[in-house]
C-alpha positions in Angstrom: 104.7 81.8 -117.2 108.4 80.1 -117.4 109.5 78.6 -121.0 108.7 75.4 -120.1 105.9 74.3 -122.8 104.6 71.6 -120.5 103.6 74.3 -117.7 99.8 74.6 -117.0 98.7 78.5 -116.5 96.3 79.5 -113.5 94.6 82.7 -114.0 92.9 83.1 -110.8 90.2 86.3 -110.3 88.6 86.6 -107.0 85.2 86.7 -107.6 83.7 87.4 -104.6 84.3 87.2 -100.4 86.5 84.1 -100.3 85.1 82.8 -103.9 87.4 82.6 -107.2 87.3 82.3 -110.5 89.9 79.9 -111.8 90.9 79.7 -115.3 92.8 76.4 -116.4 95.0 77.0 -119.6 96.3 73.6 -120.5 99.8 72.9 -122.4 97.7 71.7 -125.5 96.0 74.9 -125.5 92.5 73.3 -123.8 90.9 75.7 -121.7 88.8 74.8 -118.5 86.8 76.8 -115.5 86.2 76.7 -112.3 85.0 78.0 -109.1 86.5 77.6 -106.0 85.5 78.6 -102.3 88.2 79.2 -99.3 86.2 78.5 -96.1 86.9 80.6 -93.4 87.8 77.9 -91.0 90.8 76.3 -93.4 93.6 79.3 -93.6 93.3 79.2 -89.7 93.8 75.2 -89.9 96.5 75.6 -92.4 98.1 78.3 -90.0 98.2 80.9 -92.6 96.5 84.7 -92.7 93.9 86.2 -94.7 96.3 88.3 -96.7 97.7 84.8 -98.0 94.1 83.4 -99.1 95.0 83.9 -102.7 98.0 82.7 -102.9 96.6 79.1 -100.8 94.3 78.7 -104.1 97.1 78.7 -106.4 99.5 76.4 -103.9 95.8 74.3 -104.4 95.5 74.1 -107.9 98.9 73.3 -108.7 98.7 70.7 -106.0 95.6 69.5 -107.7 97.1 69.6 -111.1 99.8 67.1 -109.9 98.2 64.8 -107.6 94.3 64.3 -109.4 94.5 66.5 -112.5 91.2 64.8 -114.7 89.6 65.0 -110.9 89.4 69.0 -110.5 85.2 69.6 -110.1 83.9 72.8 -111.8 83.0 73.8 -108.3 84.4 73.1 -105.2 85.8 74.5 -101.6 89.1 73.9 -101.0 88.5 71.5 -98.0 87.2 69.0 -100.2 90.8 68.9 -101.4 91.8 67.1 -98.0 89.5 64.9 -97.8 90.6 63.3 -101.4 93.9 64.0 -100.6 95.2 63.2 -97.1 98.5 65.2 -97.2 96.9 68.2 -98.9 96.9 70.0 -95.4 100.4 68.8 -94.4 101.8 69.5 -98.0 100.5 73.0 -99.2 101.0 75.3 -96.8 104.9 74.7 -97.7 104.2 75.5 -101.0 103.2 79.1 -100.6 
């Protein structure tokens, strides 16, 4: 994790065929978890590959973190993200 003491840290375990565990570590020290699905339709929507699954669920939780960060469900599938967020599908795959 950079210096910056404002940074939130993502420690992201796959916990399962296209499931993760998702560990938010806030700057004040709070702690929360969460599950989080990739369905197998959205990396071919998003125009990415399998291999780059893991890396779409950390492009989505910071994307979260910045755009609806007291919204983030202890469970959810990363398509729900589009639908609360218009851009999410024109914005994230730039950030991987």
């Amino acid at each position: 994790m950079p210096d910056d003491p404002t940074a939130v840290q993502l420690d992201i375990t796959a916990a399962d065929t296209h499931v993760y565990d998702v560990a938010i570590t806030h700057p004040s020290g709070a702690r929360t978890a969460h599950c989080v699905t990739v369905p197998q339709h959205l990396l071919a929507d998003l125009g990415l590959s399998d291999a780059q699954e893991p890396l779409l669920v950390r492009a989505s939780l910071a994307y979260l973190l910045e755009h609806s960060p007291a919204a983030i469900p202890d469970r959810f599938a990363l398509d729900e993200i589009a639908r609360a967020l218009p851009d999410y599908a024109k914005d994230v795959p730039g950030r991987l």
